[in-house]
N, C-alpha and C positions, 0 to 999 in steps of 0.2 A: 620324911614320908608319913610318919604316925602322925606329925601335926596334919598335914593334909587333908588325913581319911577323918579325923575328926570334925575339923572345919566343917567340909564336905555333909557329915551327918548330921551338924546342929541344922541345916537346911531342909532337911526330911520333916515333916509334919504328920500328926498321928492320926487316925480315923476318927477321932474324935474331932479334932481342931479341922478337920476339911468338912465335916458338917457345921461347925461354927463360923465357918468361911461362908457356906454355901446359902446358911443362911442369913449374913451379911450379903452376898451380893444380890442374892432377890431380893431384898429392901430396895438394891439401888436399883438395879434395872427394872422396876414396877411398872413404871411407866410406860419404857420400851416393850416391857408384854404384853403387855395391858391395849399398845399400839398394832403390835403383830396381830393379835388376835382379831382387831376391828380388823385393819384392812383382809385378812384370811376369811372373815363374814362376807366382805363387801365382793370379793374374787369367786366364792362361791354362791353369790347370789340371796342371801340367808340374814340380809342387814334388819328387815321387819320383820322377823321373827320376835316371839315375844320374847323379853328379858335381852334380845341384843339391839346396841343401837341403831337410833336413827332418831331425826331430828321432824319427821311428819306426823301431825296428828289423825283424826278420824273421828266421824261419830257413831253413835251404837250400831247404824246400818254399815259401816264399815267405806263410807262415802269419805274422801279427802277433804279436809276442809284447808285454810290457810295457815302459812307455816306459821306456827304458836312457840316452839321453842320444845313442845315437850318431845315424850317419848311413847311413842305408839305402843300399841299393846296388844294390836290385831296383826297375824300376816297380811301383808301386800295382796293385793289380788295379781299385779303383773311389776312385771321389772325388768328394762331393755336391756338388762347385763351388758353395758358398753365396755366395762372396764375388766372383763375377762378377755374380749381378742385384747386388746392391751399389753394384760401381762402377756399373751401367749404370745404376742409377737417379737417381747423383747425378748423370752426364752428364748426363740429361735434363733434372735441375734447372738445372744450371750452365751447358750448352753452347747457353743461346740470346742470341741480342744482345739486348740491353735498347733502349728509347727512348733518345735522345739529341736533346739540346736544347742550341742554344748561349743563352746569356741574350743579350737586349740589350742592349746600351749604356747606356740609358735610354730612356725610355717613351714616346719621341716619335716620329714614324713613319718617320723615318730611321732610328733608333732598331730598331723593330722591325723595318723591312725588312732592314736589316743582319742583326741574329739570324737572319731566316729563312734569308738566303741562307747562310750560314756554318752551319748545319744542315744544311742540300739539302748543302754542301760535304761536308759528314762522312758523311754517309747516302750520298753519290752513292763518295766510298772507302772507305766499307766492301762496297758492289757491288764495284767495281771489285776491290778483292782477296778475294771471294768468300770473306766471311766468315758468315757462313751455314753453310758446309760448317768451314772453320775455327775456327769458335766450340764446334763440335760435339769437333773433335778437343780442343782447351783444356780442354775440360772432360772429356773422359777423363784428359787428363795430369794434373789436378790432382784427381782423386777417385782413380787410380791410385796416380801417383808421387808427389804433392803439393806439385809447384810446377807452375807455366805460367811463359812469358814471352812477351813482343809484343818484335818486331823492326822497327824502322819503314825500309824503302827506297826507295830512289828508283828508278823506273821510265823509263829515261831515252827512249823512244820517246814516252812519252806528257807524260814532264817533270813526273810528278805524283809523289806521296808514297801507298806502298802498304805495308800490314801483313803479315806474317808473326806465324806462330806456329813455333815454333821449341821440339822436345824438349829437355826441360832439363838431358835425360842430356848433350847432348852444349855445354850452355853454361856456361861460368864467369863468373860475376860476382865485380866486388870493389864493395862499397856504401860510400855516402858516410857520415855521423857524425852526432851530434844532432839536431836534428827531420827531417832529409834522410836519415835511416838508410837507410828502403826505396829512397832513390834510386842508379841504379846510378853507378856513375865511372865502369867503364870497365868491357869483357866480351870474353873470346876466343870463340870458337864453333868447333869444331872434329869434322867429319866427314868417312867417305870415300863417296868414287864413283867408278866406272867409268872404265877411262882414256879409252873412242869415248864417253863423257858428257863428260869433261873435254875433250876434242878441239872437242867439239861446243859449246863453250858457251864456252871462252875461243881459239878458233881456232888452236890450235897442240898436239902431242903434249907426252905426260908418262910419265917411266918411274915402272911401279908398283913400290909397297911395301912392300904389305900383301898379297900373293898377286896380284887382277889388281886391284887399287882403289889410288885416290889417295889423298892425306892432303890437304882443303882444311880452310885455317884462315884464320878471321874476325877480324880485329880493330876493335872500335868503339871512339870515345869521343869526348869533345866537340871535339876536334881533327882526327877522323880517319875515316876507312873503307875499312878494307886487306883486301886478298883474298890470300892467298900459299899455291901449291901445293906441298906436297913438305915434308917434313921434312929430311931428310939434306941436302938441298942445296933452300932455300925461295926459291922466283922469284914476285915481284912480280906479278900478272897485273891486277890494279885496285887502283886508290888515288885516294883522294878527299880532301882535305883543305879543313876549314872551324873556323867557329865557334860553333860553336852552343851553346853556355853549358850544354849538357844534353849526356848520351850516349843515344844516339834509339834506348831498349830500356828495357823497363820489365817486373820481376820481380811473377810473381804467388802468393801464398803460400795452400794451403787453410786453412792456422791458423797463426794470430799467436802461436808459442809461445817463438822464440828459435832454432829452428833448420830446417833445411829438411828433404824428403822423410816431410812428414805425411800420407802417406796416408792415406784412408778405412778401410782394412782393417787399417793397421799394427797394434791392439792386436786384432786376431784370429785373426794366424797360429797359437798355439799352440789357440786351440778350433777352425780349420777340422783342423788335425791330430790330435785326440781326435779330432772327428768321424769323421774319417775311419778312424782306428783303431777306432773303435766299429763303425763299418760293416762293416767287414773281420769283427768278431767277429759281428755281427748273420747276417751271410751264410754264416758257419759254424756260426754255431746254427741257421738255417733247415734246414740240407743236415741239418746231423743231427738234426733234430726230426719232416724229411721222409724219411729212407730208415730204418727201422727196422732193428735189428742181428740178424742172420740167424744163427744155429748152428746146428752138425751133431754130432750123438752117434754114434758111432761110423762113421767116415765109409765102412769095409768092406757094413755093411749097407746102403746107400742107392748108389743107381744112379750108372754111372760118369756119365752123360751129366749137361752142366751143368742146376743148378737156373733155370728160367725164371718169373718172375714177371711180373704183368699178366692184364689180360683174354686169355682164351681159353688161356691156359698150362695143357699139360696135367698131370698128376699125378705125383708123385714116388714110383716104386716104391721101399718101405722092407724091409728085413728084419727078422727076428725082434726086434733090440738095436737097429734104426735107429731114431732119431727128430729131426725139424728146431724147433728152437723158436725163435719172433722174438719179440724183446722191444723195445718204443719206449720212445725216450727221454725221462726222465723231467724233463726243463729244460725251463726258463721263460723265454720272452724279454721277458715282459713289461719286467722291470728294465732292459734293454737297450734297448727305447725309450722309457722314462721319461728314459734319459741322453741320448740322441738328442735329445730333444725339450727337453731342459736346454742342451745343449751349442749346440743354434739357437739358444734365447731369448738365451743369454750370446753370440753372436756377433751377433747384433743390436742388444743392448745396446751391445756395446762399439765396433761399428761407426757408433753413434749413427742407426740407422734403426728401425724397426719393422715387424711380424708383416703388418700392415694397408698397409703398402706395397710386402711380398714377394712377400706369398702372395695380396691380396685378400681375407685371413677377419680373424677377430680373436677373442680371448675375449670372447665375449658372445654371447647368446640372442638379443638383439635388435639385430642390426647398422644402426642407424639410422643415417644423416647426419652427426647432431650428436656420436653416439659415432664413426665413423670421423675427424673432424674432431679431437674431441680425443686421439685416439690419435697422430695423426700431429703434435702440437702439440712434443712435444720434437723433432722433426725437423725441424719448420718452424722453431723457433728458430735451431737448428744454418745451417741452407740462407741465410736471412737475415741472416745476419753473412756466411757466406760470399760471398755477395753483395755483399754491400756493402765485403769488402775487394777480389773483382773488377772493381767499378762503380766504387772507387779507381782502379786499376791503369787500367780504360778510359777514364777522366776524364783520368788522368793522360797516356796515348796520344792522345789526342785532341786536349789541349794540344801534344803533341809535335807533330802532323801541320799544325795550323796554323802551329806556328812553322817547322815548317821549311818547307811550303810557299812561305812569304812569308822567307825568311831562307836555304835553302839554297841554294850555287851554281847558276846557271841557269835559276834554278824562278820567283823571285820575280817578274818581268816578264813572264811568259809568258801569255797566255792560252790557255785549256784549256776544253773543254767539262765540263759536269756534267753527270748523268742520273738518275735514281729516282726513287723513290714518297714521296712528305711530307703526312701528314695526309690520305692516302684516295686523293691526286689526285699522277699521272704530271707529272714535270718536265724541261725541257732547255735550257738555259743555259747565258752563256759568262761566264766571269770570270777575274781573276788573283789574282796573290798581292799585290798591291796592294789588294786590297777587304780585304784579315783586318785590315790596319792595327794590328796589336799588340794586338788582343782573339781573347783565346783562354780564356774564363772559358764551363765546359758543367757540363749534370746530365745524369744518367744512372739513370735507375730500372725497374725492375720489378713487374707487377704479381702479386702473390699465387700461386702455384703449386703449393700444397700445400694440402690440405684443400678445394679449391672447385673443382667444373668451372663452365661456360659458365651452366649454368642456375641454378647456386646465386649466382653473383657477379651475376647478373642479379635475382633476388631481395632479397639485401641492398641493392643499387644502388636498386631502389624501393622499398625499407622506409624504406631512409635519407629518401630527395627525398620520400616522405608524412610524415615523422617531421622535417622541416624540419630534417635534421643538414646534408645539402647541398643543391645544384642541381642541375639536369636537365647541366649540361654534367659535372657530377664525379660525376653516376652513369653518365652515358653512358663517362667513362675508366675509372670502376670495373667496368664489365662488359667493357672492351676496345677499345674503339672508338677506332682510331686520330684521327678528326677532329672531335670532339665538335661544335665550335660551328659547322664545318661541317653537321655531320648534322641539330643543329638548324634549320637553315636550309633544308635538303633535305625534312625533316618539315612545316615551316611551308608551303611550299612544292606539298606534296602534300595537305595537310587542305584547303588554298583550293582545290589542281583537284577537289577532291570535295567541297568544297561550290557550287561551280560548276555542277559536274556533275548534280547532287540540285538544283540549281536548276531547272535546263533541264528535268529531268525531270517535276517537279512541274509547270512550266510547259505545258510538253505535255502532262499525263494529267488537268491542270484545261480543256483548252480555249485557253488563252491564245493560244496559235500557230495561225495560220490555213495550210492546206494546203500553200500556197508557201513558208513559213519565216519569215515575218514577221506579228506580232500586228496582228491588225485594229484601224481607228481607232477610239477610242470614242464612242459614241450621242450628242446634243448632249443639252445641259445637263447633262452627267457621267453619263448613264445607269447612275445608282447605285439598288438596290433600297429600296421604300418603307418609311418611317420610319426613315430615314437609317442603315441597319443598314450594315456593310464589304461591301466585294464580295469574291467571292472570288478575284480575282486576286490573282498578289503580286507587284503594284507598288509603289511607295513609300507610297503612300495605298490602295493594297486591301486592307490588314488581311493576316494569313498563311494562306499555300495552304491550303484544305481539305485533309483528311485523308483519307488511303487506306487505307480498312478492305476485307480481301479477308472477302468472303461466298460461302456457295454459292450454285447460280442457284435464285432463287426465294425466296431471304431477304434483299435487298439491296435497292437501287435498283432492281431490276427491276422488283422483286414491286409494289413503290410506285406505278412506273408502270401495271404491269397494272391496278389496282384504280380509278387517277384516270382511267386512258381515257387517248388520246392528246392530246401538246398542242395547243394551240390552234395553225391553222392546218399546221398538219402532215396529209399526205395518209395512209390506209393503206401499212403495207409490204409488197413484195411479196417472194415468194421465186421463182426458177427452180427447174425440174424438176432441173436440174446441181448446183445448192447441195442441193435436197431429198436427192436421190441422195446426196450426200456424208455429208451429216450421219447417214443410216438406217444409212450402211455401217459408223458407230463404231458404233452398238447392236446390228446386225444379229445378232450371236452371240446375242443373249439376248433376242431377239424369235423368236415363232413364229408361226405361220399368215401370212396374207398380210395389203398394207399395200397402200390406194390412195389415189392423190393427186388431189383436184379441185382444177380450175381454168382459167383460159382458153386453158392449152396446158401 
């Protein structure tokens, strides 16, 4: 056991050696920041500003000239910012949490009681670290800059395991080797803040460094979790040591190509900069296609006073040899936005999105459903893998969170409340890290979010279940429904109060119910009508309710009656003067002369 604790501690690194770390790896990732940074210029519109790049020049009037190679030195006058809906549109795809499911055990009802609880577990931490809003930022980091990364900590008031999402500008990772590549070994994280923030958070002062900000630097790894302020002289302020057979931070990549910061726009920068050079030109052919060029012949004969033009300007006294000639210009800008309109398409191209998800049009006459659908079909491809290496990376966290739950110092015996929403219906439960028991095996999927809203996945969903490709419960997930076999159950549920209901009704509009609420007894010897015909009740032997056909008055059962007389032993009916009165006062608009009433009062 003492060799163990030993081993285990020659793995621990001192504050000193994670600043010699740290600064080894920003030597290496220079590049990569160096990368984030341009495309985070080109995202916020800010690429010709001075001192950041761009590859268009200008002369002292700040006119565009042809691209030279340098680096401008003036801001832009304008900039079509194509490459911000862009990003924002992949955020929308990327930046929402997926379903998450832990599997069972097996398929017994321990079995799946376990899976649910250890679900509600994950669902109840991702509330808890208000990831909702942080899924949202993930997913700008990685359409932006083109990594993410999830940092899992520990929350020691509540003694649970909660996520971070963490800019990647400011993380180094070093990765593990052979099928374990994307897994991290170990990662510094390194930013500053305020020194009354630093005050406030590890309870003691810090001299700054960086003007008024601290230097804090993070060190993880499956040994460790060091907090140390200060470069020049780095003090200790948290340290945690453990075992965890993993470093609890897990890298998310937008493309699987071999290297990092693949942004979404990276192969666009040089068309949003034509663009933008084009526009420059576009908006000085406007100016001179719109002010016509004015001359003066001999400017002695023509009045000193300046020439004014516009409505109501008055005349220009000339002399004998004066004269003003204006002549327009004779360019075209057509060609100018034939490039304009080139220079989009290839910047959509290369951004791997489409027309139909920028702009809402598309080429075509006829922008049906089925062609918007397939416009967007190389994008959907794109989003789908992308996906599916973030639904890695969450499967991946997910596992992390249960193990260290059940396996981090302090955390493993504790019990802890859970809370959120599972399958339609609010949950709140107490458990520990003793229930995960060493299953930590989840899926993680999304449904469809490109080419279909609500009512088209609601459509396919009952094409399929008439087309017996699925069931009513895997159309109900294909149109969204968080708790399918619930809802079916809810449905079955609601068709029986309504036919319940259309019971009762029928029952009462046949007679069946006697005044008080309860059916009269029936007549002896079954007071069934003659030649053994069904009665019209609907009792179990009365055959089914007659039917309720509406007529107007006077074509119906009335009229019937009128003609047979009234029944046997039935008195005449009478009316009062009160009810008379009621009923004349609906017609009375459309009644003239007078109307009397006989009878015994």
């Amino acid at each position: 056991m003492a060799k163990v604790i030993v081993d285990a501690n020659l793995n621990v690194i001192s504050p000193h050696e994670i600043i010699e770390l740290l600064v080894q790896r920003q030597s290496q990732y220079k590049v990569r920041d160096g990368l984030y940074e341009l495309f985070n210029t080109y995202y916020r519109g800010q690429q010709g500003m001075k001192g950041k790049p761009s590859v268009m020049a200008a002369n002292s009037q700040g006119r565009p000239l042809m691209r030279v190679g340098e680096s401008a030195t003036k801001e832009r006058v304008y900039s079509s910012q194509r490459l911000a809906p862009i990003i924002d549109d992949n955020q929308a795809l990327l930046g929402r949490m997926p379903s998450v499911r832990v599997e069972p055990p097996d398929m017994s009802e321990a079995g799946v009681t376990k899976g649910e609880l250890l679900t509600k577990y994950l669902v109840s931490t991702h509330e808890l670290s208000s990831m909702d809003r942080q899924q949202a930022e993930m997913g700008w980091m990685m359409s932006c800059l083109g990594d993410g990364c999830y940092v899992l900590e520990v929350e020691p008031e509540l003694r649970r395991v909660v996520w971070t999402v963490v800019d990647p500008s400011t993380a180094y990772p070093a990765f593990m080797s052979g099928y374990r590549r994307y897994d991290i070994l170990d990662m510094v994280i390194h930013y500053y803040i305020d020194v009354y923030a630093a005050k406030a958070r590890w309870g003691q002062s810090f001299g700054a460094e960086a003007g008024d900000m601290v230097p804090v630097t993070i060190y993880l790894s499956r040994y460790q979790r060091t907090v140390v302020v200060g470069v020049e002289e780095p003090e200790r302020v948290q340290h945690v040591e453990w075992d965890l057979k993993f470093c609890p931070a897990v890298w998310v990549f937008n493309k699987i190509n071999g290297q990092m910061a693949n942004s979404d726009i990276a192969q666009s920068l040089v068309q949003q900069d034509a663009l933008d050079f084009t526009w420059a030109v576009f908006l000085d052919g406007i100016v001179q296609n719109t002010y016509p060029i004015i001359g003066v012949r001999n400017p002695l004969s023509v009045s000193g006073e300046p020439i004014q033009t516009g409505p109501g300007a008055p005349p220009v006294p000339l002399g004998p040899d004066g004269q003003i000639t204006v002549t327009n210009s004779q360019g075209s800008l057509d060609s100018i936005q034939y490039g304009m309109a080139q220079l989009v398409s290839d910047i959509n191209v290369a951004s791997g999105t489409s027309q139909i998800r920028q702009e809402g049009t598309m080429h075509s006459s006829i922008p049906t459903g089925r062609a918007m659908h397939a416009a967007q079909g190389p994008q959907a491809t794109r989003v789908e893998l992308k996906q599916t290496e973030l639904g890695a990376a969450i499967r991946a966290a997910n596992s992390m969170t249960l193990r260290m739950q059940e396996r981090a110092p302090l955390l493993g015996d504790h019990e802890f409340e859970i809370f959120g929403r599972y399958k339609g219906i609010s949950f709140r439960q107490t458990m520990s890290g003793k229930d995960i028991d060493g299953w930590d095996r989840n899926t993680v999927f999304w449904e469809p979010v490109t080419g279909m809203n609500l009512q088209q996945k609601t459509a396919v969903a009952q094409e399929g279940m008439v087309a017996g490709l699925w069931d009513d419960i895997r159309a109900r997930e294909i149109a969204g429904e968080d708790d399918p076999s619930g809802m079916r159950e809810r449905i079955a549920a609601q068709k029986l109060h309504e036919a319940r209901l259309q019971a009762q009704m029928q029952q009462i509009a046949g007679g069946g119910a006697s005044p008080g609420g309860g059916g009269g007894a029936p007549p002896p010897g079954g007071g069934g009508p003659p030649g053994g015909a069904p009665s019209g009740g609907s009792g179990p032997s009365g055959g089914p309710p007659p039917t309720m056909i509406a007529r107007p008055p006077g074509m119906g059962a009335d009229r019937a009656q009128q003609q047979q007389g009234p029944p046997q032993g039935s008195g005449p009916k009478t009316m009062t003067l009160d009810t008379l009165k009621q009923a004349l006062m609906l017609v009375g608009e459309r009644l003239k002369g007078t109307v009397g009433a006989v009878g015994d009062r």
